[in-house]
Each structure stands twice: as structure tokens, then as C-alpha cells.
C-alpha positions in Angstrom: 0.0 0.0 0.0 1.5 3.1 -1.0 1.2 6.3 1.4 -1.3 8.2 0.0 -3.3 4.9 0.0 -2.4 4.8 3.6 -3.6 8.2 4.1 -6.7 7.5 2.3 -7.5 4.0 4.5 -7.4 5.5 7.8 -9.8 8.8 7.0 -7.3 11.3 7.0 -7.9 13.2 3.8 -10.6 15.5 3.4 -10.1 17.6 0.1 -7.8 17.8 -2.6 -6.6 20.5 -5.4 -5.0 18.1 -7.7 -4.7 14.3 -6.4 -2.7 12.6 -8.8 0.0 14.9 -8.3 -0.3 14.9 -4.8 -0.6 11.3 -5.0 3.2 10.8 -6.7 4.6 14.0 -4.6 3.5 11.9 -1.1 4.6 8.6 -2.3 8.1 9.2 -4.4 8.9 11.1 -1.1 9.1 14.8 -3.1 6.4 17.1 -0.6 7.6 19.8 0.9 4.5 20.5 2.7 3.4 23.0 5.6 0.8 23.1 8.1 0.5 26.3 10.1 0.3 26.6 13.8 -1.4 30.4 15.6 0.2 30.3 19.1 -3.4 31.5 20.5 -2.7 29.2 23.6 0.8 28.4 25.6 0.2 24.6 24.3 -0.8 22.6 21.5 -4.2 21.1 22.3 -6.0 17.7 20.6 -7.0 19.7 17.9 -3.1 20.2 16.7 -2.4 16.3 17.7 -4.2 15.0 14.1 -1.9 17.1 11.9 1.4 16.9 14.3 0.6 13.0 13.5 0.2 13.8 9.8 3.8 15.8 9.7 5.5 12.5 11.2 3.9 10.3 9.1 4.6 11.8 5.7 8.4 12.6 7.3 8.6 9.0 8.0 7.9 8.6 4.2 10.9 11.0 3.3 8.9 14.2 3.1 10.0 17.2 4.5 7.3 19.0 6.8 7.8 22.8 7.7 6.2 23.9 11.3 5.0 27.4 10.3 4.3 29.2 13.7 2.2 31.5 13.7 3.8 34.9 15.1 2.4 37.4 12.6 -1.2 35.9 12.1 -1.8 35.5 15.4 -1.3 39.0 15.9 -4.6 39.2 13.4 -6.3 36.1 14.5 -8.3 33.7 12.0 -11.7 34.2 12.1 -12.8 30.4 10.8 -15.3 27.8 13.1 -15.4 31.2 15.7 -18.9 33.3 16.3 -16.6 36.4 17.7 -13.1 38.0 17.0 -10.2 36.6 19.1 -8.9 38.1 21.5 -5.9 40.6 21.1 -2.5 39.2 22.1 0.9 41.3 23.0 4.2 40.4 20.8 5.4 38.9 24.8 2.9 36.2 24.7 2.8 36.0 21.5 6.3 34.6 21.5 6.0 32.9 24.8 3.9 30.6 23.4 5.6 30.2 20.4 8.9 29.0 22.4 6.2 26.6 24.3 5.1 24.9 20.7 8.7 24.3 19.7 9.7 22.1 22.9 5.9 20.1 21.8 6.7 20.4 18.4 10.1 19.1 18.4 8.6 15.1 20.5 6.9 14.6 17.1 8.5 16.2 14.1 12.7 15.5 13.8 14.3 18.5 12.7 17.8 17.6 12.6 20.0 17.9 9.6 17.6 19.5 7.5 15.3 16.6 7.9 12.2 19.4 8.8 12.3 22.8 9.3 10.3 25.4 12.0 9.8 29.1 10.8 7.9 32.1 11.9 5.6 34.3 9.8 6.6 36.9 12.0 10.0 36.9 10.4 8.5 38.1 6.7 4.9 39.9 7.5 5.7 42.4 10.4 8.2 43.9 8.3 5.7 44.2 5.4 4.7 47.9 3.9 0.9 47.8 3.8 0.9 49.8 0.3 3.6 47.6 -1.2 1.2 44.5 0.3 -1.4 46.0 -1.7 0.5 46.7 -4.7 2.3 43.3 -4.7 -0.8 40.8 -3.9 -4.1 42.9 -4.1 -5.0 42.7 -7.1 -4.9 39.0 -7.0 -7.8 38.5 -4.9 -11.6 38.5 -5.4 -13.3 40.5 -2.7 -16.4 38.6 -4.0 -15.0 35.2 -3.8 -13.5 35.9 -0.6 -16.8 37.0 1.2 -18.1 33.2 -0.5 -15.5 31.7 1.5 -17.0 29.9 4.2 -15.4 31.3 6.8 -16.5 34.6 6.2 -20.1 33.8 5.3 -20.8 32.3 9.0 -19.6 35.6 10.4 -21.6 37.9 8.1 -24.5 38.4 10.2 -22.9 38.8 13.5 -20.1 40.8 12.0 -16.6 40.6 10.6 -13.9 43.2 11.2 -11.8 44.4 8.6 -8.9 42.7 10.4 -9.9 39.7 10.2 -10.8 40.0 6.3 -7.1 40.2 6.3 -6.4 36.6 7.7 -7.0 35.1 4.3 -4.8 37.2 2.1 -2.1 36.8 4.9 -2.1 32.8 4.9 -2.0 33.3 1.0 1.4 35.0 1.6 3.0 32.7 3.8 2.6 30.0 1.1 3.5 32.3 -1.7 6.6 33.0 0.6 7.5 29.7 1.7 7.3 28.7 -2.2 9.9 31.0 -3.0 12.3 30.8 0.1 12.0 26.8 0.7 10.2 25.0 -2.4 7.3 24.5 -0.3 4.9 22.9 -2.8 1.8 21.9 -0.7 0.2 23.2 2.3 -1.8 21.0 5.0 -4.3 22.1 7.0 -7.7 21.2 8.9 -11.0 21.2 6.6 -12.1 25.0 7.8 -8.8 26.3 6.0 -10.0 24.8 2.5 -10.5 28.8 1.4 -7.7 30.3 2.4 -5.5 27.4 1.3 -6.8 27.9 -2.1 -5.7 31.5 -2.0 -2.3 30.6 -1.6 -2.3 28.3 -4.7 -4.0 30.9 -6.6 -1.4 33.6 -5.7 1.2 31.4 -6.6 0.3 30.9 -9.7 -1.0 34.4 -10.8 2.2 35.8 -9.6 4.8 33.2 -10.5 2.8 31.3 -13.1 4.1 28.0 -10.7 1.6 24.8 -9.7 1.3 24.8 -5.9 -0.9 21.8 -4.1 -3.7 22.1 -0.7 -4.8 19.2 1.3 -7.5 19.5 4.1 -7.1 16.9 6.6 -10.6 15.3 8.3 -11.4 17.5 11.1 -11.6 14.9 14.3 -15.8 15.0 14.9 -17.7 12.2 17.6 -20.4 10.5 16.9 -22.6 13.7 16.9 -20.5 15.6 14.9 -18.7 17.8 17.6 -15.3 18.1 17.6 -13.0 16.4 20.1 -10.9 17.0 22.4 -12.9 19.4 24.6 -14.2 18.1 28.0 -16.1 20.3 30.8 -13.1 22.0 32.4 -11.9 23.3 28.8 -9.5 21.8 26.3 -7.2 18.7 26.0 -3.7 19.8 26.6 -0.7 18.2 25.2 1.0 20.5 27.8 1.7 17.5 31.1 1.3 20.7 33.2 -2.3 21.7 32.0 -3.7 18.2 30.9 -1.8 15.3 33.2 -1.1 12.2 31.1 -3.2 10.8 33.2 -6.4 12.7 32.3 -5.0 12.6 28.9 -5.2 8.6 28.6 -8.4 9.2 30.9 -9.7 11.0 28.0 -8.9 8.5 25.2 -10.0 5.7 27.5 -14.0 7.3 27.7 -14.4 7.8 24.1 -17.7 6.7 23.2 -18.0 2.8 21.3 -18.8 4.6 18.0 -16.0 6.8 18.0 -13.3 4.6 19.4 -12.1 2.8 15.9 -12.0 5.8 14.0 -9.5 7.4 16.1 -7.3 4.8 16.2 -7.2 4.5 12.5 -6.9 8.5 12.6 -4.6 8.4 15.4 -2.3 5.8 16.4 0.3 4.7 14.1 -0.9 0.5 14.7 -0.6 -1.3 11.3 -3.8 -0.8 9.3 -3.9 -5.3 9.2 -3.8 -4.8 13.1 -6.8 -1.8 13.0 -8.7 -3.9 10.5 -9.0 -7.2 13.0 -9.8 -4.7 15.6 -13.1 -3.4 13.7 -14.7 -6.4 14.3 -14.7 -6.4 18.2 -17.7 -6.0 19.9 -19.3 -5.4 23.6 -17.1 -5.6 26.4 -13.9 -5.9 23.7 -14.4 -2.3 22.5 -13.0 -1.6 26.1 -10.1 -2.9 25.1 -9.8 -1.0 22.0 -10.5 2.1 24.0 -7.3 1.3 26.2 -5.1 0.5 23.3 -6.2 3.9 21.9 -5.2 5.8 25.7 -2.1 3.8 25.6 -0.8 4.7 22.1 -1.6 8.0 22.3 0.0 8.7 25.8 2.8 7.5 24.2 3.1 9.7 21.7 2.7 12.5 23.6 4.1 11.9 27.0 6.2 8.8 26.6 6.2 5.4 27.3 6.6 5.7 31.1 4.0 7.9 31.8 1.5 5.6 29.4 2.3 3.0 31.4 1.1 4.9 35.0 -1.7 6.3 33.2 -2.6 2.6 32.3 -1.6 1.0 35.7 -3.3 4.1 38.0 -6.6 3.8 35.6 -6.8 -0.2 35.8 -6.4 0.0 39.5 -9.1 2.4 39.9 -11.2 0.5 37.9 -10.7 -2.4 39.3 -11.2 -0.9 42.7 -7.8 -1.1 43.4 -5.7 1.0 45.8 -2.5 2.0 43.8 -3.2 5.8 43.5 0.3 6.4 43.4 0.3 7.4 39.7 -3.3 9.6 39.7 -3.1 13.2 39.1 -3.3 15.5 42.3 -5.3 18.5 43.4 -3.5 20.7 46.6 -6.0 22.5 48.6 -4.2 25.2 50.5 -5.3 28.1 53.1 -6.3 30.2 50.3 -9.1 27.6 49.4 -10.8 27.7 52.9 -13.4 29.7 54.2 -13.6 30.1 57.8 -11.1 27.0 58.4 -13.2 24.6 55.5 -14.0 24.2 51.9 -16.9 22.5 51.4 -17.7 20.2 48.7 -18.7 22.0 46.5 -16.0 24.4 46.3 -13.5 20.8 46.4 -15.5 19.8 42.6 -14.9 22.8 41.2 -11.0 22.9 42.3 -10.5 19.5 40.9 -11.8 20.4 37.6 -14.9 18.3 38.0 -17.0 21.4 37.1 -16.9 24.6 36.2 -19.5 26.0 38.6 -20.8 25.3 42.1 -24.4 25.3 40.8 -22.8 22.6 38.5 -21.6 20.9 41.4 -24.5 21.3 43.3 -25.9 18.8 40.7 -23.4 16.1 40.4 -23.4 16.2 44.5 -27.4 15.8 44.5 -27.6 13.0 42.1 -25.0 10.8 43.9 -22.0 11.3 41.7 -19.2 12.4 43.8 -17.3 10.5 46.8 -14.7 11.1 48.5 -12.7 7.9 49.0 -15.3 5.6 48.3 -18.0 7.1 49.8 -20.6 8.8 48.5 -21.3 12.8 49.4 -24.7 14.1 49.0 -24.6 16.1 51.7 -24.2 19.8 49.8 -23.0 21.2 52.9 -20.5 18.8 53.8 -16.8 20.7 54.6 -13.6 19.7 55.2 -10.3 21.4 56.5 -7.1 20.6 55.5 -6.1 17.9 58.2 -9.0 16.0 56.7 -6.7 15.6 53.8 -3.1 15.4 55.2 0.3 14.5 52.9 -1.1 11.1 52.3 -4.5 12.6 50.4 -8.3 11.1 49.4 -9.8 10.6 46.3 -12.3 12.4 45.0 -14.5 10.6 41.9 -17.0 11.9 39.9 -18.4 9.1 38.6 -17.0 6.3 37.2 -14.6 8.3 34.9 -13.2 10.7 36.7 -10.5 10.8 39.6 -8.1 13.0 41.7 -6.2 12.9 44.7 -6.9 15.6 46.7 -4.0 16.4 49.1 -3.2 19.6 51.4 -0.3 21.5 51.7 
């Protein structure tokens, strides 16, 4: 099987400009491809993990991916799959969380010896005169196709600011720049970008009569058709720091049944032979599958040794065992505590468990929390912090999720 085939098998390709000669570029090894990254957060999140997977799979094939970060267009911010304009971030964080995407970047993608290479917009479009922009690209967009681009068309009736009109004609440039500075041929991106992808390959070619390539990879939906990688508390962090491989794998583990396969052919790198065998599990063997798609995926992003405590903390808890020793913590200090306590309420919302008390108030009512093993429905219940001492309790909101709660 060739790797477009590959590609093609496992769900990942959504749109094409040209396929057969994407088809030979991908499989004689010849892409030099990028997929740009806005540093709107100080980590990558799930929604980056399907094309950071993408990048190492066509580099595994001998083509060479470029990591574009974001440093000038998220000074714009793109306005596609959002209701509102982002908000505004200085140059400081900008580049904060630029230097935090490298260190992420850099577990997946190898960029020695020329083998990949990681360059910032920031480097070509701050320095940019807006009347030579004009000059130079302007006339080489349709105002009228561009407001039939999808992404604009959502935001219509609620609004679009001139600055964000922008985004597209700035994406545009970035491939007609990377063409020219790096032979960057194709360009990656989720199935939102489709629009502003084509208005790189369209500048390309009006202004240096050259054949340029766009591929949209399959945006990663559930069963409903939301996208994943969100949970109650907020994103999916690749970040240890803000998502703990342990909620990580946690996450992967409580995928629905009808969503677990297509991640793993999506996701993991398993053999497709292996995947296909898989596809015919059923009932209480889709768990399985679920925990072969945590374990994979912890390992790509935090390593073997912490896949294996995710995996040995989560079967223990499961099991009703007692080794906690691997399950993510939650410190309650003085700062917590009202008059000498924090009640339970206020102890679900610390641990992530909600993000309200009237939320809380909810799970406590219905029976879903304890507090090691037993149950609190007592909405007043409070605790002070030599009720949790160095050694800890957990706290479990239903069967899925768990903490230790500890004191300082």
C-alpha cells in the first residue's frame, strides 16, 4: 500500500486540489509541505495532535514538513469555526507561546540535519509595507470570492472586522513566501482552512505562473458531529502541566463505542492489518480497544513511562484497586478555605470536576461524587485541611473521573 493509500485508509484526507500529483509527490517522497500553527494558547491542544501525526507520518515517508508558527497571524487572528473576533495578544505572549510549541513540536517532528524545518511568519509579514502589500498581492484577490468563502459567510451576520478580512490574504502569503524561500509545494491544514488554502495556490500561480498543491485533513468530529478534544473543564492539553497524562489517557479511554475505531485508524500509528482485525470487536472488547487507543496515544505525547502509569493508576481504579500512586493531584491550601473549610462544593470545582458550584451542586445531589469511596450528597459537607493530610483522598465523579486531593 503506498502512502497516499495509507492516508486515504485510515480517514485522514478530506479535500484535494489536484490528487494525482499529490498522490506521486507523497509517495516518491518529493512534498515539501506545511501546516501552520497560531500560538493562540501556551500549548498545543487535541485539535493540533491530528496534523502533528500527519507531519510525522509523511516525514517517516521522506517528506520534508515545515512547522510554520504563527507569530504574525496570530497578531490578526483567524476568524474560521469562531462566532466572535479573538482576543488581542501582545508580541510577549505571542512569543511565549511560540517557544512553548517548539519544545511540543520538536517530540513529534525530527528537525535535525535538514530533515524538517520550523519558521515564523513573523519573520516576513511584520516587516511588510501595507501599500507595497497592496500593490504586490491585491489585485490577486476577489473580494467577491473571498466573502463566498465559508469562513467569512458564518460571520456575516454577526459581524466581521476588517482585520480579520485580512487573515486570508495573509495565509496566502505565507505559502507564496515559503514557495519561493524553501520550495514549499503543498500546504496542510484542517477542513475549515479549504478557502484560504486555495488563496495561496492561486497567488502562486497568478504571480509566479508555478503549480502549488492544498490538502485538508478530516477534522476529528464524535459521533454527533462535535469536535474532540474538549471536556467540561476546557481543552485537551498536550501540555503534562495543563492536561496530566493521566487525564490525557483518561480522556482516550471514555471515548464513546462509535468513535473509538476511527480514532485509532486517525490516530495511532498500529498497522492498518492490526486496525482492521480490531473493527470487528464488539461489547465488552471495545473496552479494550478504547485502552489500546489511551495507551498509544500517551505515548506519543508523554512517553512510554507515563502511558504506562496512566494505564496501571486507571486499571487500579477501575478495578477498585488501591495504587493511587500514579493519579493526578489536586493541593488545597489556606487560600481555598473559608472560615477553616472548603466545602464540597467548592472541592468539585477545584479539581476540575465542574466549572460552577451550581454545576456541582448537581453532580453532589444526584450521587456522583465520593470522597474515597463514599458517597457525598450532603451539599453542605466541609472539610479542613487535616482532613486531607500528605497522604490525600480521592475524589470521583463518577465512574470516569478521579483525583487525589491532598493539602499543603
Amino acid at each position: 500500500m503506498t502512502v497516499y493509500d495509507e492516508l486515504v485508509a485510515r480517514g485522514l484526507i478530506a479535500q484535494v486540489t489536484n490528487e494525482e500529483e499529490i498522490k506521486k509527490m507523497i509517495n516518491e517522497g518529493k512534498a515539501t509541505f506545511y501546516i501552520g500553527f497560531d500560538p493562540t494558547a501556551d500549548s498545543l491542544h487535541v485539535g493540533h495532535f491530528m496534523a502533528l501525526c500527519l507531519m510525522k507520518r509523511l516525514q517517516m515517508a521522506g517528506n520534508k514538513p515545515i512547522a510554520l508558527l504563527g507569530g504574525g497571524t496570530g497578531m490578526i487572528g483567524d476568524p474560521s469555526g469562531r462566532t466572535d473576533m479573538r482576543q488581542m495578544m501582545t508580541k510577549e505572549t505571542i512569543q511565549h507561546n511560540i517557544d512553548c510549541f517548539k519544545v511540543q513540536m520538536s517530540r513529534f517532528i525530527d528537525f535535525s540535519d535538514g530533515k524538517a524545518l520550523m519558521v515564523n511568519n513573523a519573520d516576513w509579514l511584520l516587516d511588510l509595507n501595507y501599500v507595497d502589500l497592496l500593490r504586490e498581492v491585491g489585485a490577486c484577490f476577489s473580494v467577491n470570492n473571498m466573502l463566498r468563502a465559508e469562513c467569512y459567510k458564518q460571520r456575516m451576520e454577526k459581524g466581521l472586522s476588517f482585520l480579520e478580512f485580512n487573515y486570508m490574504i495573509m495565509q496566502s502569503y505565507d505559502f507564496y513566501v515559503l514557495y519561493q524561500k524553501y520550495g514549499c509545494n503543498m500546504q496542510f491544514g484542517g477542513n475549515d482552512q479549504w478557502s484560504n488554502m486555495l488563496g495561496g495556490t492561486e497567488l502562486i500561480r497568478r504571480k509566479l505562473g508555478k503549480d502549488a498543491h492544498a490538502m485538508t485533513i478530516t477534522l476529528l468530529l464524535n459521533s454527533e458531529g462535535k469536535k474532540m478534544g474538549k471536556t467540561q473543564s476546557g481543552a485537551v492539553w498536550l501540555d503534562p502541566n495543563k492536561t496530566s497524562p493521566f487525564d490525557f489517557y483518561q480522556y482516550w479511554r471514555n471515548v464513546a463505542d462509535d468513535d473509538v475505531m476511527k480514532c485509532i485508524r486517525m490516530l495511532t500509528f498500529l498497522p492498518l492489518e492490526e486496525i482492521d482485525a480490531m473493527d470487528k470487536w464488539e461489547g465488552s472488547e471495545l473496552n479494550k480497544a478504547k485502552e489500546i487507543l489511551a495507551y498509544e496515544l500517551t505515548k506519543l505525547v508523554h512517553g512510554e513511562e507515563e502511558a504506562g502509569k496512566a494505564q496501571t493508576a486507571a486499571r487500579a481504579l477501575f478495578g477498585q484497586g488501591v495504587d493511587d500512586a500514579n493519579m493526578p493531584t489536586c493541593q488545597i491550601t489556606e487560600a481555598d478555605l473559608r472560615d477553616g473549610k472548603i466545602d464540597i462544593l467548592g472541592l468539585v470545582v477545584k479539581a476540575g470536576f465542574a466549572g460552577s458550584r451550581s454545576e456541582a451542586r448537581r453532580n453532589v445531589q444526584q450521587g456522583g461524587v465520593t470522597l474515597d469511596g463514599e458517597k457525598v450528597t450532603d451539599i453542605g459537607a466541609a472539610y479542613t485541611l487535616d482532613d486531607f493530610g500528605a497522604e490525600g483522598k480521592v475524589l470521583k465523579r463518577g465512574k470516569k473521573k478521579f483525583v487525589k486531593i491532598v493539602s499543603e
